[in-house]
C-alpha positions as CSV (number, residue, x, y, z in Angstrom):
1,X,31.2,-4.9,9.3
2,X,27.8,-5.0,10.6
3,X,26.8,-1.6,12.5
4,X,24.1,-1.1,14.8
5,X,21.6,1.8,13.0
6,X,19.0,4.1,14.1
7,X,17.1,5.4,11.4
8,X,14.8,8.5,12.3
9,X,11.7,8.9,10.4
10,X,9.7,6.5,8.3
11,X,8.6,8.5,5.3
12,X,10.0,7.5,2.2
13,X,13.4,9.0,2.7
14,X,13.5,7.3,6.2
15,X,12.0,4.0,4.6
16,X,14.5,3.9,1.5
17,X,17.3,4.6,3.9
18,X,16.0,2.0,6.5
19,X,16.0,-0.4,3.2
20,X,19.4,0.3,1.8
21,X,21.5,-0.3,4.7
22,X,19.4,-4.1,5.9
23,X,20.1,-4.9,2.6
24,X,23.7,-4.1,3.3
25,X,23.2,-6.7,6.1
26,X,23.2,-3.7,9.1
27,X,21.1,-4.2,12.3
28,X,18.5,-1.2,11.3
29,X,15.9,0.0,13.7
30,X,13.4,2.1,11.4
31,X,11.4,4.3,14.3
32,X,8.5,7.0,13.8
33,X,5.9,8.1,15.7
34,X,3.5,6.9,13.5
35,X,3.3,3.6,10.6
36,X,5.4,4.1,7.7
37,X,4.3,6.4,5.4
38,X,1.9,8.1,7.2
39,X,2.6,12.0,7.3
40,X,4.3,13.7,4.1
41,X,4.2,10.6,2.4
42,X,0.8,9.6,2.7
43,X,-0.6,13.0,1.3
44,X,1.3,13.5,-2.0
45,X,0.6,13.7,-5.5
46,X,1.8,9.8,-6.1
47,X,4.1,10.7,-8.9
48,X,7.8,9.6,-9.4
49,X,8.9,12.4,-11.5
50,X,11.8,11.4,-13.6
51,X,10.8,14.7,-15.8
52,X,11.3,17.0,-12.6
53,X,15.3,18.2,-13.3
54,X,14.3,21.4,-12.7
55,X,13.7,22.3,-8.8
56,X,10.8,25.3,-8.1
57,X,12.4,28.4,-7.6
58,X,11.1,31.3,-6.3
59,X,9.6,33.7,-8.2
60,X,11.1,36.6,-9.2
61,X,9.2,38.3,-12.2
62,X,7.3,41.2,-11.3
63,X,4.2,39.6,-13.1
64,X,4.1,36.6,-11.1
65,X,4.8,38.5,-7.7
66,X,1.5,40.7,-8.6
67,X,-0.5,38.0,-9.4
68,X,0.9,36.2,-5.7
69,X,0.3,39.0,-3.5
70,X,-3.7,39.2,-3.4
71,X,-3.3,35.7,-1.8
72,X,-5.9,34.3,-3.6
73,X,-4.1,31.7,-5.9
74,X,-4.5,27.6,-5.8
75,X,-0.1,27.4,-6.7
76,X,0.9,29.4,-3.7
77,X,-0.8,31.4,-0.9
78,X,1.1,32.5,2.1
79,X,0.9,33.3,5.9
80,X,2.2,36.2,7.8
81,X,3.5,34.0,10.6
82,X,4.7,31.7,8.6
83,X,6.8,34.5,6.0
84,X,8.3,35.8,9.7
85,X,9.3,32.6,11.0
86,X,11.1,31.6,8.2
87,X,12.4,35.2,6.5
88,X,16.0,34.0,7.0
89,X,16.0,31.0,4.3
90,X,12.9,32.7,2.6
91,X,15.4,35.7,1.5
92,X,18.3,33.3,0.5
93,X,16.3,31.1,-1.6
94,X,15.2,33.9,-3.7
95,X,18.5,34.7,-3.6
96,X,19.6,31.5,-4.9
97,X,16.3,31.6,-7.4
98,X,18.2,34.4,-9.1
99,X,19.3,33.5,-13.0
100,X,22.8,32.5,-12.8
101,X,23.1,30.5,-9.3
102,X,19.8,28.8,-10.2
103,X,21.4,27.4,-13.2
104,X,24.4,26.3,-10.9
105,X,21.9,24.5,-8.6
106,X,19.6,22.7,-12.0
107,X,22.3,20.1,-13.0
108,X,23.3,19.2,-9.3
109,X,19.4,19.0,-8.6
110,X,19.2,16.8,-11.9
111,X,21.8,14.0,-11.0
112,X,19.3,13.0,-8.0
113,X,16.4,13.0,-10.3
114,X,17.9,11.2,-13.0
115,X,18.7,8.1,-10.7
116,X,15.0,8.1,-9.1
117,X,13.5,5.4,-11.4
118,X,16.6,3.1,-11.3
119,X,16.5,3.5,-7.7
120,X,12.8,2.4,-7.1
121,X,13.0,-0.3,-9.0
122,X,15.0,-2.8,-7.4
123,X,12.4,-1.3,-4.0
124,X,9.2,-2.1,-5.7
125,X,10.3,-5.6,-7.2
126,X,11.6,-6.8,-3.0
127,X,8.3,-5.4,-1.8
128,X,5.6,-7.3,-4.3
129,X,3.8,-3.9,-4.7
130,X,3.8,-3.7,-8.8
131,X,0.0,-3.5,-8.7
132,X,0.5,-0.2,-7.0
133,X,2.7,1.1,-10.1
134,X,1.5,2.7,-13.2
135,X,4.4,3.6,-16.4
136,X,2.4,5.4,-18.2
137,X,3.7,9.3,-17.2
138,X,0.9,11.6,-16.6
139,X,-0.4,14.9,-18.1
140,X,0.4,18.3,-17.7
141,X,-2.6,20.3,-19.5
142,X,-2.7,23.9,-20.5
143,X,-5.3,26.1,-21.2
144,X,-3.2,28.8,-23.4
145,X,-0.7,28.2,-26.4
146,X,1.4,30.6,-25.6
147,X,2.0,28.9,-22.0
148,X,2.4,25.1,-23.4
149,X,5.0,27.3,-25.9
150,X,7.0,28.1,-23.3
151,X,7.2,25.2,-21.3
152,X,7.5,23.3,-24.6
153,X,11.2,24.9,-25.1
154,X,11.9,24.0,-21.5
155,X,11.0,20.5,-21.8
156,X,13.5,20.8,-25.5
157,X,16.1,21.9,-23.7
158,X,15.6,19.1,-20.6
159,X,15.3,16.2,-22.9
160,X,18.6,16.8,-24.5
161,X,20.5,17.8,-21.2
162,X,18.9,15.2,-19.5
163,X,17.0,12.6,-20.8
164,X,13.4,13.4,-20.4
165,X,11.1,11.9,-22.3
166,X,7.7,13.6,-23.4
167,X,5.2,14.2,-26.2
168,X,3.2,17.3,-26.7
169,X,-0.9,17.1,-27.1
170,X,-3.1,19.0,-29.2
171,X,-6.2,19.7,-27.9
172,X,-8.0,16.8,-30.2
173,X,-5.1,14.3,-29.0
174,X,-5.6,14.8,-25.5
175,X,-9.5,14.6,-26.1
176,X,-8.8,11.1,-27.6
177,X,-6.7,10.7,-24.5
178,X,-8.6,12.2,-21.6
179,X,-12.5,12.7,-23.1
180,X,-14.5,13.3,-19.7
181,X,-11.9,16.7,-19.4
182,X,-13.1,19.9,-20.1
183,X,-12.8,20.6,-23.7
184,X,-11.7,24.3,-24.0
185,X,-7.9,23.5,-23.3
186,X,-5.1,24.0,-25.4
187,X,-3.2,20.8,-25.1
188,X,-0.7,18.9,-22.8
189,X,2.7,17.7,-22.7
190,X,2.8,13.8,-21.8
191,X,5.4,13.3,-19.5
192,X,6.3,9.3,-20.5
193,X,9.0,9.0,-18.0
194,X,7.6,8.6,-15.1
195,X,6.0,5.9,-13.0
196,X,2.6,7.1,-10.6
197,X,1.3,5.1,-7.4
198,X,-2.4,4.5,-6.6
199,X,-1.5,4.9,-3.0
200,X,1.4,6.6,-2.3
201,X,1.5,5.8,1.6
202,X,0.8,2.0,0.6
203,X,4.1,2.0,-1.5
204,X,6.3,3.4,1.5
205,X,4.1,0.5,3.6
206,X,5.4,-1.9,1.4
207,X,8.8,-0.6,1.6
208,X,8.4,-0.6,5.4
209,X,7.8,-4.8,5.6
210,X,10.5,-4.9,2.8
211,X,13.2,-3.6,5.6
212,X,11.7,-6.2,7.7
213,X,12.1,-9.0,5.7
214,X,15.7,-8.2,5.2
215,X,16.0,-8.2,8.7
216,X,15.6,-4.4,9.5
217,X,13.2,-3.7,12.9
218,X,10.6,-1.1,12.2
219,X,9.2,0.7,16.0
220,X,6.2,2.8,16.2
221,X,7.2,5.3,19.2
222,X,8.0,9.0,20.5
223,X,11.4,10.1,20.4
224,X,11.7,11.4,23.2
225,X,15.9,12.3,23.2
226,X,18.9,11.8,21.4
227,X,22.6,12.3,22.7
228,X,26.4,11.3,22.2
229,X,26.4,7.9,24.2
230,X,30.1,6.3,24.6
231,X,31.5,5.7,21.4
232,X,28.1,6.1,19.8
233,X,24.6,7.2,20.6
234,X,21.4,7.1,22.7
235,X,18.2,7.6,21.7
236,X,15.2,7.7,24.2
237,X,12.1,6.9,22.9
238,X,8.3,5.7,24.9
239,X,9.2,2.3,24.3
240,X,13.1,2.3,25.6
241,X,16.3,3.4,24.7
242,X,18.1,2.1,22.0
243,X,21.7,2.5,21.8
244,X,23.7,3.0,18.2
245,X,26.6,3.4,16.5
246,X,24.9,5.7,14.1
247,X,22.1,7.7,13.9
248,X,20.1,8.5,10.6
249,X,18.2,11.9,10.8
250,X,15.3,11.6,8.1
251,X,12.2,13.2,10.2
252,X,11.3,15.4,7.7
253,X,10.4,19.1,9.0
254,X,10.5,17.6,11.8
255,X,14.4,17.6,12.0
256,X,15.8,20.6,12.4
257,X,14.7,20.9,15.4
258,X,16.5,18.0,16.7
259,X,19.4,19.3,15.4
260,X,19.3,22.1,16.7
261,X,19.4,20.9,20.1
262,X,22.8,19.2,18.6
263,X,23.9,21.9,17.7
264,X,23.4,21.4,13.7
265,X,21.7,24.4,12.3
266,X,20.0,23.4,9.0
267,X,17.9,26.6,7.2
268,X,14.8,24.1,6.4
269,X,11.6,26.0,6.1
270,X,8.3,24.7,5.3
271,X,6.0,24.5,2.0
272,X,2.4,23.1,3.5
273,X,-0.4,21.3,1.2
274,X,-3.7,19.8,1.5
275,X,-5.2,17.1,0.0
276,X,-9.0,15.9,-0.2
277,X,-10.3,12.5,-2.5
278,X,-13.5,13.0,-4.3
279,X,-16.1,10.5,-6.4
280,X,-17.0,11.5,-10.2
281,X,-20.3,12.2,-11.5
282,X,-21.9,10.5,-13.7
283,X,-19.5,7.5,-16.0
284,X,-17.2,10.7,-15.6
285,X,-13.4,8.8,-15.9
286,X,-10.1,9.7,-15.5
287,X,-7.4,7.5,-16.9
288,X,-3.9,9.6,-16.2
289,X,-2.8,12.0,-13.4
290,X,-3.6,15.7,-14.3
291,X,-1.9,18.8,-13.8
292,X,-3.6,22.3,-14.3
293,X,-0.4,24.0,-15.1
294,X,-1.2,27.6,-15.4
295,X,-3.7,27.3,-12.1
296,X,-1.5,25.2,-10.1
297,X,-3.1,21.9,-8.5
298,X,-3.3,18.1,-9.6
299,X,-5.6,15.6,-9.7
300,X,-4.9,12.3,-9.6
301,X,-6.9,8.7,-9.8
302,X,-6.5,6.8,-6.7
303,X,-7.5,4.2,-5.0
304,X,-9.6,6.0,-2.6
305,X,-10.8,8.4,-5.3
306,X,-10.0,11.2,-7.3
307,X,-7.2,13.3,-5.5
308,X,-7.0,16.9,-5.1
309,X,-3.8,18.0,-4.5
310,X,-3.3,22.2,-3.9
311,X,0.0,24.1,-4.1
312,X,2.1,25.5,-1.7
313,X,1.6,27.2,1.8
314,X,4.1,29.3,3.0
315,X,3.5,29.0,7.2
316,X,4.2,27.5,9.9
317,X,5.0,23.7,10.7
318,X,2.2,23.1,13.5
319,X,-0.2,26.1,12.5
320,X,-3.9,24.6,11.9
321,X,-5.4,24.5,8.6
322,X,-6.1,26.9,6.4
323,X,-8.6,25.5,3.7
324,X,-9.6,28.6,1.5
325,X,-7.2,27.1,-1.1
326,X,-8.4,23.5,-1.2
327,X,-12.2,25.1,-1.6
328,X,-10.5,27.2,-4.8
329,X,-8.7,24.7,-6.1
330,X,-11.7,22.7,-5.6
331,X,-14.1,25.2,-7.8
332,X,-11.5,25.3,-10.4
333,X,-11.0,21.5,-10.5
334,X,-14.8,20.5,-11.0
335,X,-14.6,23.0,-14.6
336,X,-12.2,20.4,-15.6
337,X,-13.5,17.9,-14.6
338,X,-16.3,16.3,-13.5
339,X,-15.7,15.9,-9.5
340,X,-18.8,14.4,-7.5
341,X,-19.1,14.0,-3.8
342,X,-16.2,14.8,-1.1
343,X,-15.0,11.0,-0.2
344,X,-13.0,12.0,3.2
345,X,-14.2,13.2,6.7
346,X,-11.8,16.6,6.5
347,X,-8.9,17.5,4.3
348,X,-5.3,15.6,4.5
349,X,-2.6,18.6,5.7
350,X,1.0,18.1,5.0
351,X,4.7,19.8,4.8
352,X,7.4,19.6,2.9
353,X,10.4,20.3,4.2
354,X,12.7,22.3,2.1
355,X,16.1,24.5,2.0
356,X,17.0,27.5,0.8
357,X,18.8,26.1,-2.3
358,X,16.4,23.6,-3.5
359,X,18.3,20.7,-2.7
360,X,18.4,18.3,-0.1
361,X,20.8,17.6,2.6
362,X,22.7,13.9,2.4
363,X,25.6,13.4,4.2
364,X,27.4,13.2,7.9
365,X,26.5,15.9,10.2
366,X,29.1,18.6,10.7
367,X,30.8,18.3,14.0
368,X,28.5,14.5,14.8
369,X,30.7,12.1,14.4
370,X,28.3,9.0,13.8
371,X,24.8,11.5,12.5
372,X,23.8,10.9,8.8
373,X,21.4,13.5,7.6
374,X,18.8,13.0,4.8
375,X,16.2,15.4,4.8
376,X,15.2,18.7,3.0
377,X,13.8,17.4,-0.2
378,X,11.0,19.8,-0.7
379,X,8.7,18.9,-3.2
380,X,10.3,15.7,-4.4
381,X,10.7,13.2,-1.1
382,X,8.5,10.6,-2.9
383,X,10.4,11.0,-5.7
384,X,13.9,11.0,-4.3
385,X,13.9,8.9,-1.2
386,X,15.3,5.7,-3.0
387,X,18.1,7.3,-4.8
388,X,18.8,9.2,-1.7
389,X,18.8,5.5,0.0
390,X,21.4,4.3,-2.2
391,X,23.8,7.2,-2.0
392,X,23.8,7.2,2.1
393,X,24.4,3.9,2.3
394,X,27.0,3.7,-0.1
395,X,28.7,6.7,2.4
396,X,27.8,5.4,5.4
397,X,29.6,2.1,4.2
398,X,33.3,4.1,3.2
399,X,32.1,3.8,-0.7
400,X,32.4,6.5,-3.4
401,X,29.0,7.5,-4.1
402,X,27.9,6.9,-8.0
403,X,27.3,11.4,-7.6
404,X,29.3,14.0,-6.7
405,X,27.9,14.4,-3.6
406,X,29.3,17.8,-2.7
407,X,26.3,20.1,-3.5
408,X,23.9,18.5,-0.9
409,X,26.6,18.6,1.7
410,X,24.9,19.8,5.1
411,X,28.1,22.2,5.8
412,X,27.5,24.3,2.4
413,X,24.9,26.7,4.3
């Protein structure tokens, strides 16, 4: 039966939602305030990380919480505002970081992860954006044995649980590999899994005319309200009203706050990040994405340069920009590698939305008859935001989901 759809948000989530259910043959308005892909999407590191089963908890070894609290690292700095606003689902995910629920949480986290390449596929064939797709993984480089050890027994214990795929580097191989790096590193493990995009934004863009040309109608316009309507709903917006049987909330950050005013209380809090592009000197090249594992940031050859990619912030949705930790990233970053020139006019800000457990929320909206929810998938939006696609849709539609769905239930907070 065909259903009239309002999707919110048209980041990749919102986008792979969008997708899923025109394909299904619903009427689909995708609507954003902005073109597709143009907030949390645009700004990220480009990678689909099949290799990421294991979601970021929050530190909890004393070492690491010493080495935080200066506020001076390029992983993770934080904001006092930002710590106070969100202490609440601060406290409960390093509550949920601790040993035993976190190893509840990994394998729940992983069945999402382990769909993502299966579920861009079929995306990036309908669109026509191969050229923007790369299979060759990408690097993760360390600078001390004992630190590529460690991480070494993780990945051991992730490829048999779960299927990742990866081959550790000595320092010679991943000169062979990466030359123009800087050559006092260790090694890297080669993540071979996953795919990385050129232009991340581009792909969800591409995504975007895909929902159109499965009949789907993407709006740029302000949301301006959204209520109960009759048997379904309203939502205002500067270009109209649109009326629906169902809503999709996928705004991101953005969404709790709408539903709140619905009375839906999700704990989302906010990790921010920068980005800036830069030129290389010299015949400087770089041929695979690059993460400086024990410093924390990534760089990554796009199409509009090299990309600098920071950690997290821990403040405040709207707060402005804090750029001490692009500028250290960026000193670190030209050690490694030859950098040149800044290529953008300021720095890119962005914010992932996350929960306090690490996963995302996808499912119906407690006491909403008609509200979907997909949102809260921290670091791995990008990543996840096809899979996540498939599964709502295959809800939405009365289907058992190919999951267990349970764990990103929005009632389990």
């Amino acid at each position: 039966m065909v259903r009239e759809i309002v999707v919110m948000g048209a980041g990749m989530v919102g986008v792979s939602v969008a997708w899923h259910l025109a394909r299904r043959g619903h009427a689909v308005t995708l609507i954003d305030r902005r073109e597709p892909g143009r907030e949390t999407s645009f700004g990220n590191a480009g990678i689909i990380q099949r290799e990421a089963v294991q979601p970021y908890p929050f530190p909890r070894d004393l070492a690491t919480m010493l080495r935080v609290l200066p506020n001076r690292q390029v992983d993770i700095r934080y904001r006092p505002g930002g710590m106070v606003q969100a202490a609440g689902p601060l406290l409960q995910y390093w509550q949920n970081s601790a040993p035993k629920r976190y190893a509840r949480i990994v394998p729940e986290y992983a069945s999402l992860i382990c769909l993502s390449l299966e579920a861009h596929a079929p995306m990036v064939e309908a669109a026509g954006a191969d050229s923007l797709v790369r299979k060759e993984g990408w690097l993760e480089v360390y600078r001390s044995q004992e630190a590529m050890a460690a991480r070494l027994r993780d990945a051991e214990a992730n490829a048999e649980r779960f299927g990742v795929r990866y081959r550790a580097l000595d320092a010679g191989e991943l000169a062979a590999l990466e030359p123009d790096l800087n050559d006092d590193l260790a090694g890297a493990i080669h993540w071979q899994q996953p795919w990385t995009v050129a232009d991340p934004g581009a792909l969800v863009q591409a995504y975007a005319r895909s929902v159109e040309a499965e009949g789907g109608r993407v709006l740029q316009a302000d949301v301006t309200d959204i209520a109960r309507h009759d048997n379904g709903w309203r939502v205002a917006t500067s270009e109209g009203e649109l009326d629906a049987e169902q809503v999709v909330m996928a705004m991101g950050p953005w969404s709790r706050e709408w539903l709140s005013n619905l009375g839906v209380e999700i704990p989302l809090f906010v990790k921010r990040g920068y980005h800036m592009h830069y030129g290389t000197t010299g015949s400087a090249r770089l041929g695979h994405w690059v993460m400086d594992a024990e410093v924390g940031y990534l760089l990554a050859p796009m199409q509009a340069g090299i990309r600098l990619t920071t950690g997290a912030e821990l403040e405040r949705l709207e707060a402005p920009p804090h750029l001490a930790q692009l500028a250290a990233a960026e000193r670190v970053a030209k050690k490694l590698f030859p950098l040149g020139e800044r290529l953008d006019a300021e720095p890119w800000k962005g914010a992932r939305p996350c929960t306090p457990d690490m996963k995302p929320v996808i499912g119906p909206a407690p006491g909403q008859e008609g509200l979907w929810l997909a949102l809260g998938h921290g670091h791995q939006g990008f990543t996840l935001g096809p899979a996540t696609g498939r599964l709502l849709a295959q809800m939405m539609d009365g289907e058992r989901p190919e999951i267990d769905m349970a764990p990103f239930r929005a009632d389990r907070f």
